[in-house]
N, C-alpha and C positions, 0 to 999 in steps of 0.2 A: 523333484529331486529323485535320481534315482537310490536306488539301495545301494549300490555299492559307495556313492556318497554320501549317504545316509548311515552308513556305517564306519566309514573313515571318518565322521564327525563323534559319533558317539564314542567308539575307542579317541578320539582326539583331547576330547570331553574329560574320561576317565582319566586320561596318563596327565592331564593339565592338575585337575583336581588333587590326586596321589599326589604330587609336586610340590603342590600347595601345602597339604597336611603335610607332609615328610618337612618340610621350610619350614611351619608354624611350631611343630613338635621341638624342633632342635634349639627353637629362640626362647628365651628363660626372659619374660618381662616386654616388655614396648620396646626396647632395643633403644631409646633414644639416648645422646649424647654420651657421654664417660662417666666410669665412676667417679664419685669425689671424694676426695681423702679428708678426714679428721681437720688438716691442719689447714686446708682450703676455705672448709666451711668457716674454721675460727677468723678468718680474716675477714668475713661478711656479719660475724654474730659480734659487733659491737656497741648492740643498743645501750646509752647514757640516759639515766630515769631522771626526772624532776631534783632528785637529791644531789644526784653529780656523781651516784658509786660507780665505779669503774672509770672515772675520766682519766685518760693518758696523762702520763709526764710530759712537760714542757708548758709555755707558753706565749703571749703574744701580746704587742702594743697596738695602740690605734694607728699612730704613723705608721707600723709595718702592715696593719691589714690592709690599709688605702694603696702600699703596693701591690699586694698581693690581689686585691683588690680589680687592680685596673689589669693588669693580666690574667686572673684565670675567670671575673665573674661580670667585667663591663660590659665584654661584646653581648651577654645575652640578658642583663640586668640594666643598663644605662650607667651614665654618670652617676656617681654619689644616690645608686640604689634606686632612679627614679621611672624604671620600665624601660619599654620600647627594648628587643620586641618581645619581650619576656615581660613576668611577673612584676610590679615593684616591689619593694622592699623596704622605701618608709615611706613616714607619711599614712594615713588614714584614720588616725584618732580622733574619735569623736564619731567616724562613718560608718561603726556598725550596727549603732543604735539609729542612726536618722534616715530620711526617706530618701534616699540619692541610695545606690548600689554599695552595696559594703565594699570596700577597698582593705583589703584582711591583707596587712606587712606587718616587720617581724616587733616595728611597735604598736602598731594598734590590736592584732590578733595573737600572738603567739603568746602564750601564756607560762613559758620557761624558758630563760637563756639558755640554760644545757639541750634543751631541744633543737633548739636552734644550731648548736654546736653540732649534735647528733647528725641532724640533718646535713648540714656542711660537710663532714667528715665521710658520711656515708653513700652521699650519692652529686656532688658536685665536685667539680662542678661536669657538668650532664655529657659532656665528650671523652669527659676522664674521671668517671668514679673514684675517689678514696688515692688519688695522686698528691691531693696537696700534703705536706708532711704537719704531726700532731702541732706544731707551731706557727704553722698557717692560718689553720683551722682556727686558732685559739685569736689570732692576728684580728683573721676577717669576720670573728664571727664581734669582737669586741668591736672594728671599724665599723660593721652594722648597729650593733647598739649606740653608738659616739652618733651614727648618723640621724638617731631616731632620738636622741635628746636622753638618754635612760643611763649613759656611762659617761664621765670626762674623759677629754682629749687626754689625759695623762694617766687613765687607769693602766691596770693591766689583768689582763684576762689570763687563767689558770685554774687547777682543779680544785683550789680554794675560791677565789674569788668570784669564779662564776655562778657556782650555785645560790649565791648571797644576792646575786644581782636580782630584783621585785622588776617584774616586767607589768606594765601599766595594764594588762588584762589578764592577771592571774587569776583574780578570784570572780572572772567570768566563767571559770571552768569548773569541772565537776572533778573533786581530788581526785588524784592520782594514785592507784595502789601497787607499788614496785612487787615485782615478784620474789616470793619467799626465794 
């Protein structure tokens, strides 16, 4: 290489460099995505503890969660909760103590209806997070329990009567300490 391209590389070098620092100095943090305001964040901080504090107004029957049901949670849940091509959802009682593969649905493993509820609410169904409205949620999460033998076809789910509901593997769990 001669020098004088030997040295149109080194000045090439410097003024890239300089470039660089001058670009890093001006950026305040990773730069990534948008701020988020206050009232964004509160639309994702809706965790429901064991107890049921904080559960929304409204709620829901079994006949309307089996609608609700078959439009927002069948195509990836099956019929009546039973898999294919997702998770199932009843059924497995008795499977997670025995020697066949634990089968963990919302009655044999989950050890709170309002979790259950939470979960619903919060992140299904999985194309459209937190779309269903608080009386959906309430619908589909009591159609699940009616499905797993744990509620009658005639109860009704709400922020009284959910927390009341004994899920058959509660006291396989290690209590639960809600936040002061």
């Amino acid at each position: 290489m001669s020098m004088h391209k030997l040295a149109a590389v080194v000045v090439f070098a410097a003024l890239a460099s300089t470039a660089v620092a001058q670009t890093r100095s001006s950026v305040k943090g990773p730069n990534l995505g948008q701020p988020v305001s206050a009232e964004e964040i509160s639309k994702w901080d809706i965790e429901i503890p064991p107890s049921g504090k904080g559960l929304p107004a409204g709620s829901g029957t079994v006949a309307a969660g089996e609608v609700v049901y078959a439009k927002a949670c069948q195509n990836c849940h099956g019929p009546k909760g039973a898999g294919k091509p997702n998770d199932s959802l009843v059924g497995g009682v008795g499977k997670l103590a025995g020697k066949g593969p634990a089968l963990k649905t919302v009655g044999s493993y989950w050890p709170y209806a309002t979790t259950v509820f939470d979960y619903v609410r919060r992140s299904m169904p999985v194309s459209a997070p937190q779309s269903l409205t608080n009386d959906e949620v309430y619908a589909v999460t009591g159609y699940l329990l009616h499905l797993n033998g744990i509620i009658g076809a005639e109860d009704v789910m709400d922020a009284k009567t959910l927390p009341a509901v004994k899920m058959p593997n509660r006291d396989s769990f290690v209590p639960y300490k809600e936040k002061r």
